[in-house]
C-alpha positions as CSV (number, residue, x, y, z in Angstrom):
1,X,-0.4,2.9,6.2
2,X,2.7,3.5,7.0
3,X,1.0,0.6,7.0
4,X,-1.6,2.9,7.4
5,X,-4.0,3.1,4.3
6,X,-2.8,6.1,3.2
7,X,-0.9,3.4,0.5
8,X,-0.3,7.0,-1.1
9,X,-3.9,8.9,-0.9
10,X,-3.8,9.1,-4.3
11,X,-3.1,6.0,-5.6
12,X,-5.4,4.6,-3.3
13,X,-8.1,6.7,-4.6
14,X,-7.4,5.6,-7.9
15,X,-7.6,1.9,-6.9
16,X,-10.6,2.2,-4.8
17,X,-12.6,4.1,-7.4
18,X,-13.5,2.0,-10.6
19,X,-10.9,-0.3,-10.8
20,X,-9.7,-2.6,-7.7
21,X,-5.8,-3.3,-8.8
22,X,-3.4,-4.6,-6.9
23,X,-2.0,-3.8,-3.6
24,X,1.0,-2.7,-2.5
25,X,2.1,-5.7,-1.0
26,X,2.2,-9.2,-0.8
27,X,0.9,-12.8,-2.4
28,X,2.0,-16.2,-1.1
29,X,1.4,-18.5,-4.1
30,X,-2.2,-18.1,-5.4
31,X,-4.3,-20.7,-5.9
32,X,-8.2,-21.0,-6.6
33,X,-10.3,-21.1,-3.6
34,X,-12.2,-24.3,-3.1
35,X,-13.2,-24.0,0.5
36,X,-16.9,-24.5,0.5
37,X,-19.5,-21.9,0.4
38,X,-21.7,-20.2,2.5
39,X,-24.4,-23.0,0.6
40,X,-24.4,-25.7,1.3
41,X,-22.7,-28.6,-1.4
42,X,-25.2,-30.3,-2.8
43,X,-25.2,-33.7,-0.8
44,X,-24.1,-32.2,2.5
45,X,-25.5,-31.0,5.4
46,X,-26.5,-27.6,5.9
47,X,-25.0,-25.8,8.5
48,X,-27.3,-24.8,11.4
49,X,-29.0,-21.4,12.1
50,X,-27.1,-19.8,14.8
51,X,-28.5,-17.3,17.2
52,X,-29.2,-13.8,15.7
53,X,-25.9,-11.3,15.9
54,X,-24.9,-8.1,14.7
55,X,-21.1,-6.8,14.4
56,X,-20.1,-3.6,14.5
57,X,-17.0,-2.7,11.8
58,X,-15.2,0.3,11.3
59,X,-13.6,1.1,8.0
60,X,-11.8,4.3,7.5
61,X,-12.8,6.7,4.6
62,X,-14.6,9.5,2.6
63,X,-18.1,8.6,0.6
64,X,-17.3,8.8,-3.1
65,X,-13.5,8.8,-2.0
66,X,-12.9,5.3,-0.7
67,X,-16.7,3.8,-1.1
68,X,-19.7,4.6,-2.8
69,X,-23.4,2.4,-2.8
70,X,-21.9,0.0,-0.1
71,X,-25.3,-0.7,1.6
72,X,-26.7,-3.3,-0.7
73,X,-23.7,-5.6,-1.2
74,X,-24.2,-5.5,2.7
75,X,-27.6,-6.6,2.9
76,X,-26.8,-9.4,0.3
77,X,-24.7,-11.2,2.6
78,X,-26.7,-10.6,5.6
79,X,-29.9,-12.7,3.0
80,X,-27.4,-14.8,1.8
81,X,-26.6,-15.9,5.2
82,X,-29.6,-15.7,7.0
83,X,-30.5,-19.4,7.6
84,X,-26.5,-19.9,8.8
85,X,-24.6,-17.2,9.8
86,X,-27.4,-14.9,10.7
87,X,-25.4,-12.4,11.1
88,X,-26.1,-8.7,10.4
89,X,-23.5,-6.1,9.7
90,X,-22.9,-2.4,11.7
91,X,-20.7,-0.8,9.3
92,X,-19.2,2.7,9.7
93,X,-17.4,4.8,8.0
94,X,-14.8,7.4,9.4
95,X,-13.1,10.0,7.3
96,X,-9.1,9.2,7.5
97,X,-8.5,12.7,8.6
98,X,-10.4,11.4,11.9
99,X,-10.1,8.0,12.1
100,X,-6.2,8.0,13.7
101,X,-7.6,9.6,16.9
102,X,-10.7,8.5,16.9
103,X,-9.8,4.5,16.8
104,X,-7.0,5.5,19.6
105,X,-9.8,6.6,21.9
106,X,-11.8,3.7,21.2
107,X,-9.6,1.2,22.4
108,X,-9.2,3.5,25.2
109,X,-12.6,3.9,25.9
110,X,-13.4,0.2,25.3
111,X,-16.2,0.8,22.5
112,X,-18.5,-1.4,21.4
113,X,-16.5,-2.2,18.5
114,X,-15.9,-6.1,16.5
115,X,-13.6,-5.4,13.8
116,X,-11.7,-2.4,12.7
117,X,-8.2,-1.3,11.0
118,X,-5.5,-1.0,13.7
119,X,-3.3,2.1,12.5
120,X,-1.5,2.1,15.6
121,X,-0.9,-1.5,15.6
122,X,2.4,-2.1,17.4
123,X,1.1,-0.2,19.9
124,X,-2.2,-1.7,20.1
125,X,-0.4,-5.2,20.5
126,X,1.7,-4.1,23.0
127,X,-0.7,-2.6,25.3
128,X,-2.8,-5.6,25.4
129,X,-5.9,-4.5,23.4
130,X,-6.1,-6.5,20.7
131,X,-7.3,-10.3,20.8
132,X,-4.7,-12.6,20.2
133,X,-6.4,-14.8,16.8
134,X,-4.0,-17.1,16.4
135,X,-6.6,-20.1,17.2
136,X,-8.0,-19.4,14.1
137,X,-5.7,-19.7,11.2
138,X,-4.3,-22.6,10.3
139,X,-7.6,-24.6,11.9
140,X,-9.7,-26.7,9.8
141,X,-12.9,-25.4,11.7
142,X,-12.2,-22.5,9.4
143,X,-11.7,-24.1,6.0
144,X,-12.1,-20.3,4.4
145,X,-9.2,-18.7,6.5
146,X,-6.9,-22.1,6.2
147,X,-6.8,-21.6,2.5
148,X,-6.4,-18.3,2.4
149,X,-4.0,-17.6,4.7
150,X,-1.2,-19.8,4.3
151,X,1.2,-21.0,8.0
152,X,3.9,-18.8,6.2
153,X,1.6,-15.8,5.9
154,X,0.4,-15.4,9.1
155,X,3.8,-15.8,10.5
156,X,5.3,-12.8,8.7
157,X,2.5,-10.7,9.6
158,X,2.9,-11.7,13.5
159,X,3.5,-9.2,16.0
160,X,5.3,-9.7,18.7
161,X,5.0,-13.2,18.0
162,X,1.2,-13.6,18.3
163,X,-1.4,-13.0,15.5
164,X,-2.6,-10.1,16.9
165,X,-4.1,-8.8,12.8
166,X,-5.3,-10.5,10.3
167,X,-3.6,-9.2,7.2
168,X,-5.2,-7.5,4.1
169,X,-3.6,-7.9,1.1
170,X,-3.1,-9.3,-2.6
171,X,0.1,-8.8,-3.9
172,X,3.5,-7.8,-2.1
173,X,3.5,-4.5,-4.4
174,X,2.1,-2.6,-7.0
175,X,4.2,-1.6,-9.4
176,X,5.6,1.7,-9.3
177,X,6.5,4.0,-12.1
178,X,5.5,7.2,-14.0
179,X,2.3,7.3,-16.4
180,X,2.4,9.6,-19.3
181,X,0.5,10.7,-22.5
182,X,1.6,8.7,-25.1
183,X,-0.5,10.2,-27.8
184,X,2.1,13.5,-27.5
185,X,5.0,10.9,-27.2
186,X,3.8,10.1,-30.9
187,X,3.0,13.6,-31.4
188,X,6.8,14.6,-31.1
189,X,8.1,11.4,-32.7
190,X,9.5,10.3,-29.4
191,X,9.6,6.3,-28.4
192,X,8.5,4.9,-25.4
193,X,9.7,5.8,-21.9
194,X,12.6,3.8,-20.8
195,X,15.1,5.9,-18.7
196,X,15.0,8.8,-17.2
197,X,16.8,10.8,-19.9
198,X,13.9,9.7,-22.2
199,X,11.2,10.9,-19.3
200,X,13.4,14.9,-19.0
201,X,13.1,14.9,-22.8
202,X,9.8,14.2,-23.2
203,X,8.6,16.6,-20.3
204,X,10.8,19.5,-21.7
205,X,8.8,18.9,-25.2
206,X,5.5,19.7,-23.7
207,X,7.0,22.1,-21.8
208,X,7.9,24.2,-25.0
209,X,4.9,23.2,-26.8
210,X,1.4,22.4,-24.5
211,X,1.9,25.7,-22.6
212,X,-1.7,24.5,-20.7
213,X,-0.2,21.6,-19.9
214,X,1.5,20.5,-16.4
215,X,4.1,18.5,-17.8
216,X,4.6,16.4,-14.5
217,X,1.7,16.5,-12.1
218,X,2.7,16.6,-8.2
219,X,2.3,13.9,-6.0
220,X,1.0,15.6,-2.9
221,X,3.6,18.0,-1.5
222,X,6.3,16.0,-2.5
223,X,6.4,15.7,-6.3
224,X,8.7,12.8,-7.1
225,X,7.9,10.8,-4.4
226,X,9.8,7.4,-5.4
227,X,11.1,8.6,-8.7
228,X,14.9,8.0,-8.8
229,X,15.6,5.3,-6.5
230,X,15.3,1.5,-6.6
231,X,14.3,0.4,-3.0
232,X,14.5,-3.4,-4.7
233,X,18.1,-3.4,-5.6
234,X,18.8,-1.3,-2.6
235,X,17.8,-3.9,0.2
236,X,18.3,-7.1,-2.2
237,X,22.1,-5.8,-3.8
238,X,23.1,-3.3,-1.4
239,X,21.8,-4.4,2.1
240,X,20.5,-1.0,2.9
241,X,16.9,0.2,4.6
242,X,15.3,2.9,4.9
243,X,13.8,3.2,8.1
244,X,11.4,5.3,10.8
245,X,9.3,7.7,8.6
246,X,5.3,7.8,9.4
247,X,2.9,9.3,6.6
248,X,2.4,9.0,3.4
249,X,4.7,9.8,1.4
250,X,6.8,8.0,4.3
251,X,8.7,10.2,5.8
252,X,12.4,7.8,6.4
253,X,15.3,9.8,7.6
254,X,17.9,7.0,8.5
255,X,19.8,4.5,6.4
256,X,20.7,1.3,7.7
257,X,23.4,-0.9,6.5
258,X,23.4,-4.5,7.4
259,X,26.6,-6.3,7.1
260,X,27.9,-8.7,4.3
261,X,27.4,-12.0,6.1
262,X,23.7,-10.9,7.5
263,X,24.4,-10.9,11.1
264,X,25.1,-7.1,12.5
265,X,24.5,-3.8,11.5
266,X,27.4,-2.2,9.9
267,X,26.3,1.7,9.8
268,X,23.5,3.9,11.0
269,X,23.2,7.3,9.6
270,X,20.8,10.2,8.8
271,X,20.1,12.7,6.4
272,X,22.3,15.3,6.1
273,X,25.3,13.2,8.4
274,X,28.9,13.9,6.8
275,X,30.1,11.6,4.8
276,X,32.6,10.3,7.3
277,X,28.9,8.3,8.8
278,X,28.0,6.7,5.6
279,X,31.7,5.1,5.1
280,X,30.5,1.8,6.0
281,X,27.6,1.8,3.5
282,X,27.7,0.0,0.3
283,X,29.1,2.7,-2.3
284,X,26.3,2.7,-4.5
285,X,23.2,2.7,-2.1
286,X,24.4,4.8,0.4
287,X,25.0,8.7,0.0
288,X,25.2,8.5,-3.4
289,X,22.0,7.2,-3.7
290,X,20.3,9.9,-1.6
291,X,22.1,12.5,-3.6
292,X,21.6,11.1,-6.7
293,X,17.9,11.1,-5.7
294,X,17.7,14.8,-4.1
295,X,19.8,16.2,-7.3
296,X,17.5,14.3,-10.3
297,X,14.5,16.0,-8.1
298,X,15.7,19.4,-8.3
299,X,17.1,18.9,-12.2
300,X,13.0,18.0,-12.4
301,X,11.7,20.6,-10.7
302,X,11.0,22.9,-13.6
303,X,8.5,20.2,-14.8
304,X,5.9,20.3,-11.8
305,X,3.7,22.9,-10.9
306,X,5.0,26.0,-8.7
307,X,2.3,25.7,-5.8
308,X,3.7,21.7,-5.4
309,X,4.7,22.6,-1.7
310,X,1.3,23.5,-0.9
311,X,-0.3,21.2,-2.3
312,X,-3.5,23.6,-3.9
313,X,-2.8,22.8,-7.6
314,X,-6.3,23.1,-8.7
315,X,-6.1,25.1,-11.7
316,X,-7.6,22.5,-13.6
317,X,-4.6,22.3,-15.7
318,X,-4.2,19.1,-17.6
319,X,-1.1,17.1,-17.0
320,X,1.1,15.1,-18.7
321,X,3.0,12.6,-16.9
322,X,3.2,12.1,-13.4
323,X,3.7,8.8,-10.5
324,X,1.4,6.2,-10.7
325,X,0.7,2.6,-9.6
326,X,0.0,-0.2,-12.5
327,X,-2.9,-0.7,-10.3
328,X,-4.2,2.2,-11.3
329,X,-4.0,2.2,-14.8
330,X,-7.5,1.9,-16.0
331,X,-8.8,4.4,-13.6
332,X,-6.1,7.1,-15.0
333,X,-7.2,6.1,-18.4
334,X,-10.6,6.8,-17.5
335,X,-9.7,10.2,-16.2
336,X,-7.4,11.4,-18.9
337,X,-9.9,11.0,-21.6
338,X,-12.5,12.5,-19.4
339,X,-10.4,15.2,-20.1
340,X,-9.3,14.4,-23.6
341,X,-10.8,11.9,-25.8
342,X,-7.7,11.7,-27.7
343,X,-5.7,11.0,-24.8
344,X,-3.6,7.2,-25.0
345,X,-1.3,6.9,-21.9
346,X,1.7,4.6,-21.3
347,X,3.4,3.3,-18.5
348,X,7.3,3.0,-17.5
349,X,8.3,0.9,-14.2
350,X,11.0,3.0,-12.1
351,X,12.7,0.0,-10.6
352,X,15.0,-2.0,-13.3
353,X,13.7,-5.7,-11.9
354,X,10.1,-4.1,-12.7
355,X,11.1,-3.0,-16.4
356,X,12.8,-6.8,-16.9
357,X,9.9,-8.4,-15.0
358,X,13.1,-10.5,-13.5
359,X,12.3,-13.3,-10.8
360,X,13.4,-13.2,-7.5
361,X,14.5,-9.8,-7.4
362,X,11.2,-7.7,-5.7
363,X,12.0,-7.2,-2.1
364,X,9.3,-8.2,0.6
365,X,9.6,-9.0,4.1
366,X,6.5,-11.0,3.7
367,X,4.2,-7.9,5.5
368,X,1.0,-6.5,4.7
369,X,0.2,-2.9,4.2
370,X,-3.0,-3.3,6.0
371,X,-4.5,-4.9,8.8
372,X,-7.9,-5.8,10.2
373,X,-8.1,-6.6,14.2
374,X,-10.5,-7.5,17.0
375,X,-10.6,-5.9,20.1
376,X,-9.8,-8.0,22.8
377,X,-13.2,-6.8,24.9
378,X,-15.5,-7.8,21.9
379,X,-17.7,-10.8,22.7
380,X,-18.1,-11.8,19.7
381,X,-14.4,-12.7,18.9
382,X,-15.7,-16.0,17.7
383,X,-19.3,-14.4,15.0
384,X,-16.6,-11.9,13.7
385,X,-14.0,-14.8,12.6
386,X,-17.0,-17.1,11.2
387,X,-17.8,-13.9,9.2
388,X,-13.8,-13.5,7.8
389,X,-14.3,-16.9,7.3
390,X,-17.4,-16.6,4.6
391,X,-15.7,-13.5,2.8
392,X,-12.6,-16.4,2.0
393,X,-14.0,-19.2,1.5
394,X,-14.9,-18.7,-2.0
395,X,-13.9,-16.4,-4.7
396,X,-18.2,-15.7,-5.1
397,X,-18.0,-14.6,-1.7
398,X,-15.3,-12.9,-1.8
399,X,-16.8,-10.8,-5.2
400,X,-19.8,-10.0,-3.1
401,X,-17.7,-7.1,-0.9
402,X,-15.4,-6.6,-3.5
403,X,-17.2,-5.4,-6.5
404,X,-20.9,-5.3,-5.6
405,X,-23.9,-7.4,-7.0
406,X,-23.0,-9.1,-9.4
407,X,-24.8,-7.9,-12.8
408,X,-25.2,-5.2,-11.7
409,X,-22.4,-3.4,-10.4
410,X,-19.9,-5.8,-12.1
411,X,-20.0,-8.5,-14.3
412,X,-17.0,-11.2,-14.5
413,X,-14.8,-12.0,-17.8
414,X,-13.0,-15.5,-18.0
415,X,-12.5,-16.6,-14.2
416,X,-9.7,-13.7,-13.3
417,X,-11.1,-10.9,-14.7
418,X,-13.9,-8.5,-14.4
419,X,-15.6,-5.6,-16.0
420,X,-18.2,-2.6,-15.3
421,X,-21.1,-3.8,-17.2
422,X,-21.9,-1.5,-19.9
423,X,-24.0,1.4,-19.5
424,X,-23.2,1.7,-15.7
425,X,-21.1,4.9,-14.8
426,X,-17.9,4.3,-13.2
427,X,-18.7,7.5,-11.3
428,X,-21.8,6.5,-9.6
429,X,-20.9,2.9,-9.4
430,X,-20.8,0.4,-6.1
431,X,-17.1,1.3,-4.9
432,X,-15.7,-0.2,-1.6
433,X,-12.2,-0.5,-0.2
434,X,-11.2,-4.4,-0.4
435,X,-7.8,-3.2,1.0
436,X,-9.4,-3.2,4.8
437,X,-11.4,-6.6,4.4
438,X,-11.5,-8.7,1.3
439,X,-7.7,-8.5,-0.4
440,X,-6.1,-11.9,-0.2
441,X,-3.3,-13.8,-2.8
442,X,-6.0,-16.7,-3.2
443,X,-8.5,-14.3,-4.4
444,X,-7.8,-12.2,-7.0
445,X,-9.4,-10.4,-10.2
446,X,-7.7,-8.2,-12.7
447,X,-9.0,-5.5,-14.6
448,X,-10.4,-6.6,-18.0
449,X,-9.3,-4.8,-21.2
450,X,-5.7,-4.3,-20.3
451,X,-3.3,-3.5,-23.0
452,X,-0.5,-6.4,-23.2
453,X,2.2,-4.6,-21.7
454,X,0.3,-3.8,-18.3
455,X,-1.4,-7.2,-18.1
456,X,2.2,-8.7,-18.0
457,X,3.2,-6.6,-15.3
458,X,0.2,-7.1,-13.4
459,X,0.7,-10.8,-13.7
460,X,4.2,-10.7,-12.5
461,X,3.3,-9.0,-9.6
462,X,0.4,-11.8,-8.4
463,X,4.0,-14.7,-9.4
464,X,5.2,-16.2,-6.3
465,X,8.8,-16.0,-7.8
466,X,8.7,-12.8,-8.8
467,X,9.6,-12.3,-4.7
468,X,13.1,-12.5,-2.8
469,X,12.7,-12.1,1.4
470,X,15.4,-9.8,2.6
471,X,17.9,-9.9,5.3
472,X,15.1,-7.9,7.8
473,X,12.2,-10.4,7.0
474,X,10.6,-10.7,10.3
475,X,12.3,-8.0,11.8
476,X,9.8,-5.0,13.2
477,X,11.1,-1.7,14.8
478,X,9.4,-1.2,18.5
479,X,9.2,2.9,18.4
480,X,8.2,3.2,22.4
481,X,11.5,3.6,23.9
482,X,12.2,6.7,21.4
483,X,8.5,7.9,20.9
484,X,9.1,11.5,21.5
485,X,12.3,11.3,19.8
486,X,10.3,9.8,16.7
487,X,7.8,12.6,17.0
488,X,10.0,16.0,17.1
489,X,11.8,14.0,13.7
490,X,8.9,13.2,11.9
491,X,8.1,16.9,12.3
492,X,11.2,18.1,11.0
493,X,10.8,15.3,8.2
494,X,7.3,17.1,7.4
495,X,9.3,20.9,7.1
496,X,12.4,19.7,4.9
497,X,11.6,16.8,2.6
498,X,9.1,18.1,0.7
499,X,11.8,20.6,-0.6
500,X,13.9,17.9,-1.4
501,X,11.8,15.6,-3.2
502,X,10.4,18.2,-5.4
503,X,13.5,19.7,-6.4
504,X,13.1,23.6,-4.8
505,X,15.9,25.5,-3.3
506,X,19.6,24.1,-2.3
507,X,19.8,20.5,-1.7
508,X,23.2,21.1,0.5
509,X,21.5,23.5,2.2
510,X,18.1,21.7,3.1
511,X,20.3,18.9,4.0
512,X,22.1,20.7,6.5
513,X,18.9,22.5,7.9
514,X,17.3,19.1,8.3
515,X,20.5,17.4,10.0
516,X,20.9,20.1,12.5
517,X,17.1,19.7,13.6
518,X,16.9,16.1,13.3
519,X,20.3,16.3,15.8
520,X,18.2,18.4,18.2
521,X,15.1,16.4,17.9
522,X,17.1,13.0,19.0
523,X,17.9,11.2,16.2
524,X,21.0,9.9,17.7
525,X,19.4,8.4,20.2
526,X,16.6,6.6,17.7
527,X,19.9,6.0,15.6
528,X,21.3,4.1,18.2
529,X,18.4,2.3,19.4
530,X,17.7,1.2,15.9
531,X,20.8,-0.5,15.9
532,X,20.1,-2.4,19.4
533,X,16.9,-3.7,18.4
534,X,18.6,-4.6,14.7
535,X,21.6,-6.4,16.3
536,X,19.3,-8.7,18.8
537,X,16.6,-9.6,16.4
538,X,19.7,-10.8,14.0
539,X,21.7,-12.4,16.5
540,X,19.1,-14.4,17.6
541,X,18.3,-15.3,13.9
């Protein structure tokens, strides 16, 4: 995701398997669905049979990875909806490794295709491929999609000031922080995680004493990922962005600073500038800040394991702390005593407004993580949004591609909960990926069985005042005019930061590596055109 999917591989994973969390972005206020079913009310008319269809979707990922079993739940609708919709659904799946090029030379090509996921969506927009659905939302011909998708919503997610995407999402984040086994944490008479002093001394205890134990697992090829920085405060306090990285992690490599009153861009700079091009940043979330995070990384470094650069730690070592996603807390439970039945983990949120659970201070710019779209040479622009349309109009519907059959592949607790029934293996289990069709802040389930501490912060994360809109709400970068620019950085991005955010070799001397590349790459000139498009979306806010 860079808006891509790849909402961190693993932590996607995690959510996708047994337990459906949270997103990584977004909810308007929710509110329980009560746009009609697919039934018809008792006392109203039935809607008519329309004429037979079938839509072909594309969805991006690996069987057993991302879904599992997704064929029934399918087949329900297509009964459930056979004397109204009568609609039939072509769905494929495409391995992620694939699916970037593959869905570029399909818009190309002009394939048969209804709905997919737009990686490439900026681009997509602007070359006039997608179909513009803003006729849809907002449009009491489609009571599902006018509930869910508030005015508000779809006007953050705009591109280029048309609804070019529908947006896929349930909350404006999922909590960050660092899992860990809290069983050892009572083990060594230690107290909860609650700053990263506690986390070093808790990883250098299993260090000296579970010598077949990882004490902090990697995170891809770049161990820390997020760990040491608090992107919240950063934009909210400091007025500072990140910006320009593609992947997962997201490879950023400039800092903007916006000024005081909001209207201009004080300072551009990137990694590895002197110090004389971060002067105008604010003091604390400016170069300090990347230090601070480059320098924690490498004081961590002794913690992960040796081959983290590579990314081939499979020595079926067991770990004992490492990133995570409150989201995917039950599915980490399930694997760690999979591995250990003694195992008991806990949870500690990276960013401070996440540990107080403080309102208003989570920055969003009101943007999804993930998109669905509709080319704009499908003909059946109109079947496809009557379909979106049944998936949100009801929290039963919704459940349907969500979880499975109900009964059998889930069974619901309360109204806002839900459970594997018992007896069912999580492993085998009906698994789909509601982050590219059925995520919305209207709609939404929680785990059930959580421990107290993680149900709260899942339930701050669904609060509409848990969020603040900063300065850059609305604001999207256009890469075209600096494409090639873009590409030679993102590739030096790919060769240095890994090092960095796992600790290895001299930070000083990445840096400089990095900045001498970047500098030959261009990134003046996407430094510069940064700050052009910056400076006329605020001046004409």
């Amino acid at each position: 995701m860079n808006k891509k999917f790849l909402v961190t591989l693993l932590a996607v994973m995690m959510l996708a398997s047994l337990f459906v969390g949270c997103s990584s972005k977004a909810p308007n206020k929710p509110a329980e669905s009560t746009a009609p079913n697919s039934n018809a009310a008792e006392g109203t008319e039935p809607a008519a049979r329309k004429d037979p269809v079938t839509l072909n979707i594309r969805f991006f990922g690996n069987e057993n990875g991302h879904y599992r079993d997704v064929d029934p739940a399918f087949r329900e609708f297509e009964k459930r909806t056979q004397d109204t919709l009568n609609t039939k659904l072509n769905v494929t799946f495409t391995p992620p490794a694939d699916y970037g090029t593959k869905h570029e030379l399909w818009m190309t090509s002009g394939e048969d295709i209804d709905l997919f996921i737009p990686w490439s969506l900026p681009k997509f927009a602007k070359d006039g491929v997608l179909a513009d659905l803003s006729e849809y939302f907002n449009n009491p011909k489609y009571p599902g999609l006018q509930k869910a998708f508030s005015e508000e919503y779809i006007n953050d997610n705009k591109i280029f000031g048309k609804t070019y995407a529908i947006p896929v999402t349930n909350s404006f984040m999922d909590m960050e922080g660092v899992w860990y086994r809290k069983d050892l944490l009572k083990k060594y008479g230690m107290n909860d995680i609650s700053s990263y002093d506690d986390l070093y001394s808790f990883l250098e205890k299993v260090k000296e004493n579970e010598k077949d134990m990882i004490p902090f697992g990697n995170y891809g090829n770049t161990a820390f990922f997020k760990l040491f920085t608090d992107i919240n405060a950063q934009q909210l306090e400091g007025k500072v962005f990140p910006f320009t990285g593609q992947g997962s992690p997201k490879r950023n490599f400039v800092y903007v600073q916006i000024a005081e009153d909001g209207k201009s861009v004080a300072g551009v700079a990137a990694y590895g500038d002197p110090a004389s091009e971060w002067a105008n940043f604010h003091p604390e979330y400016g170069l300090n800040y990347l230090m601070n995070q480059f320098n924690q990384a490498k004081r961590f470094n002794k913690f992960i394991p040796a081959d983290t650069l590579t990314n081939t730690t499979g020595t079926g070592m067991r770990q004992a702390a490492g990133y995570m996603t409150v989201g995917g807390f039950k599915g980490k439970e399930a694997e760690q005593k999979a591995l250990d039945p003694n195992a008991e983990i806990g949870f500690w949120p990276i960013f401070k407004n996440n540990q107080e659970m403080t309102p208003g201070t989570q920055s969003t710019d009101g943007k999804a993580w993930n998109f669905m779209a509709i080319p704009a040479s499908s003909k059946k622009i109109e079947r496809t949004m009557e379909f979106l349309d049944w998936v949100f109009s009801s929290q039963e519907n919704n459940d349907l591609f969500t979880y499975g059959i109900e009964g059998k592949n889930w069974e619901a607790v309360g109204d806002k909960e839900w459970k594997v029934p018992d007896g069912v293996d999580p492993a085998k289990n009906y698994m789909f990926p509601g982050y590219q069709l059925t995520w919305n802040p209207t709609l939404i389930r929680i785990p059930a069985g959580l421990p107290e501490q993680i149900r709260q912060y899942t339930e701050y994360q669904f609060k509409p005042d848990t969020y603040q809109k900063h300065v850059l709400a609305g604001f999207t970068f256009d890469p075209e005019p600096v494409k090639n620019e873009m590409a030679k950085c993102n590739t030096v991005m790919d060769k240095y930061l890994p090092f960095l955010l796992s600790g290895f070799g001299d930070v000083e001397e990445n840096l400089a590596k990095m900045n001498k590349d970047l500098k030959d790459s261009g990134v003046d000139k996407i430094k510069e055109e940064l700050k052009n498009q910056i400076n006329a979306f605020l001046a004409q806010k």
